[in-house]
C-alpha positions as CSV (number, residue, x, y, z in Angstrom):
1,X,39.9,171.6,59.4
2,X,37.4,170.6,61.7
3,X,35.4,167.2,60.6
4,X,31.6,167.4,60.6
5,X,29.6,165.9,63.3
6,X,27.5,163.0,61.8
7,X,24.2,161.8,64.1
8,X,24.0,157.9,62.8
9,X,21.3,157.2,65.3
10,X,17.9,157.3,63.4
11,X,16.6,154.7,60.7
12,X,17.5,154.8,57.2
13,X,15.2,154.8,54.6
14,X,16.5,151.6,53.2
15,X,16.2,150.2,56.8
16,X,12.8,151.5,57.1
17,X,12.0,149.4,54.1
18,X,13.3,146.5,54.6
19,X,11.9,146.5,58.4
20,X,8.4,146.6,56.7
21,X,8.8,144.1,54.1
22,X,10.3,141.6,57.0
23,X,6.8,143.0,58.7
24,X,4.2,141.9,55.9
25,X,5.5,138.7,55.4
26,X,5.0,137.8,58.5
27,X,1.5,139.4,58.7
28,X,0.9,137.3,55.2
29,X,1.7,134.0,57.0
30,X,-0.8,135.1,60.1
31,X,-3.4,135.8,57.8
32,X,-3.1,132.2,56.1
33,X,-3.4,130.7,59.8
34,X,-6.4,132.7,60.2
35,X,-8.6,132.0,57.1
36,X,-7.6,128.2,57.8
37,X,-8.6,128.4,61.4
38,X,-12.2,130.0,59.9
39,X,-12.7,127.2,57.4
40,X,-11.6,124.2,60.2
41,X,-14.2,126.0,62.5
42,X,-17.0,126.3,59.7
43,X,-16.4,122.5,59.2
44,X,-16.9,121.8,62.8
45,X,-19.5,123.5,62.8
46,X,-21.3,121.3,59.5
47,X,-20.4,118.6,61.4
48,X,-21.5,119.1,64.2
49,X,-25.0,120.4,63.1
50,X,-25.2,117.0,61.1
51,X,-25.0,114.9,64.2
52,X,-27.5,117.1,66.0
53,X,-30.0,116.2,62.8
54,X,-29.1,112.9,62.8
55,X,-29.6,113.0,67.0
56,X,-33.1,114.7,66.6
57,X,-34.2,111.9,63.8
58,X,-33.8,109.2,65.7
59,X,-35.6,110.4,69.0
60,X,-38.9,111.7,66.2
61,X,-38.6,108.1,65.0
62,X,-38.5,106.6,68.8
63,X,-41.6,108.6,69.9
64,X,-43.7,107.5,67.0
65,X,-45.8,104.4,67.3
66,X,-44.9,101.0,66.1
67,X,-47.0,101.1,62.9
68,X,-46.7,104.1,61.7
69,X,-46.3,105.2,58.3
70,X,-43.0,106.8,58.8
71,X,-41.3,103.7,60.1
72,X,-43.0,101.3,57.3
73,X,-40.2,98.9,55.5
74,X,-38.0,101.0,53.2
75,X,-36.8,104.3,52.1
76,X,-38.3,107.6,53.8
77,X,-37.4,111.1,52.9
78,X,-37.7,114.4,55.2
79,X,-40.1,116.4,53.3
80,X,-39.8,120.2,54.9
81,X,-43.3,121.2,53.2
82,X,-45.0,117.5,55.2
83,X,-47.2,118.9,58.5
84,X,-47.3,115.5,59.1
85,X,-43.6,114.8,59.7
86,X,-43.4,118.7,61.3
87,X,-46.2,117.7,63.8
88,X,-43.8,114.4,64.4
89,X,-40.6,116.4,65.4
90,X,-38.7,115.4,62.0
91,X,-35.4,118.5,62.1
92,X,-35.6,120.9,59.2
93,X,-33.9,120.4,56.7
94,X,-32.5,123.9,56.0
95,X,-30.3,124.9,59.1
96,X,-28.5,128.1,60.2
97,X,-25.2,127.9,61.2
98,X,-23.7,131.3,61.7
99,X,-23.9,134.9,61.0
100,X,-26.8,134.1,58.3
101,X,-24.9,131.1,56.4
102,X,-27.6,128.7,55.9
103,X,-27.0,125.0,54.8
104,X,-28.8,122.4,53.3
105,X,-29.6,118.7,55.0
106,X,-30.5,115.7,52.5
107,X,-32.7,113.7,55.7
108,X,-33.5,110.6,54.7
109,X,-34.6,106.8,56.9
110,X,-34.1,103.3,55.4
111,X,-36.3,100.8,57.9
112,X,-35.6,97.3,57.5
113,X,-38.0,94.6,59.6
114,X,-35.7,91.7,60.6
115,X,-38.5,90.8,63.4
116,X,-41.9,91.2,64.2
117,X,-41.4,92.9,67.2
118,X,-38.2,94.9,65.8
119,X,-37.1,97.3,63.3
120,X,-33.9,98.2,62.3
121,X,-33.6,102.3,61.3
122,X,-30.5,103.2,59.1
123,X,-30.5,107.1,59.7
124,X,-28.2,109.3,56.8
125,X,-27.9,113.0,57.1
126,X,-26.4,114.5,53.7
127,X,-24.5,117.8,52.9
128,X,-22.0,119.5,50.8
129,X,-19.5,121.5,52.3
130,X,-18.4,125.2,51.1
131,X,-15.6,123.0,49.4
132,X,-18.0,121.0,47.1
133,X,-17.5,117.6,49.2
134,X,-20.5,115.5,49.4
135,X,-20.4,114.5,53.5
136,X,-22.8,112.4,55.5
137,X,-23.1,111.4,59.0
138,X,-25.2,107.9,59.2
139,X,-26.9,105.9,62.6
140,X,-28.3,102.8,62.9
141,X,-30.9,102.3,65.7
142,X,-33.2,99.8,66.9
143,X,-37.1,100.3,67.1
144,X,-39.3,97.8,69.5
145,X,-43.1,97.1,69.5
146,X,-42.6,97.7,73.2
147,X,-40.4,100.8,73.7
């Protein structure tokens, strides 16, 4: 009797199965580095909008006048409704970051006179993050009767 001729060359089924379970968890770990990657980039991004505020605060405060009311001693707050402090180059305080995600800025100034002739500007730029973390970014400049 003549013995059968067997073609083992294809896949299995059991092969097959296994080949796509190896398959989707590795996909599963890719997919973790990716939606990390996303949020690192989205705090970056926070960040990096936060010091762009706190940049833009301090060069409204250095173009306004020695005296004015926005660089009296003590606390100051950005009001986004004040014409005033729009007409003086003050940031907004709502910002868009990226494909329609807005955030909101807490702006405020805390002027301190240690001179007559200078004035010492403690700049803090609030938010909180998708992750509920209160942040802030804060700058200390100097204000002259001269400059």
């Amino acid at each position: 009797m003549v013995a059968p001729v067997r073609n083992n060359k294809g896949f299995s089924l059991v092969e097959l199965m296994i080949a796509l379970v190896i398959l989707q968890i590795s996909l599963l770990g890719l997919l973790s580095g990716l939606v990390n990657s996303i949020a690192v980039n989205l705090n970056n991004e926070l960040r990096n909008t936060t010091i762009r505020i706190t940049n833009q605060t301090a060069e409204a405060i250095h173009s306004l006048d020695f005296n004015d009311n926005e660089v009296t001693a003590g606390t100051h707050y950005r009001d986004p409704y004040s014409s005033s402090q729009n007409l003086k180059g003050f940031p907004q305080t709502v910002q868009d970051i990226r494909g329609g995600f807005q955030q909101n800025y807490n702006i405020s100034w805390a002027v301190t006179d240690p001179g007559t002739e200078l004035k010492q500007v403690l700049i803090t730029v609030q938010y909180t993050n998708p992750r509920g973390e209160n942040l802030s970014n804060n700058a200390v400049i100097y204000k002259h009767r001269a400059l």
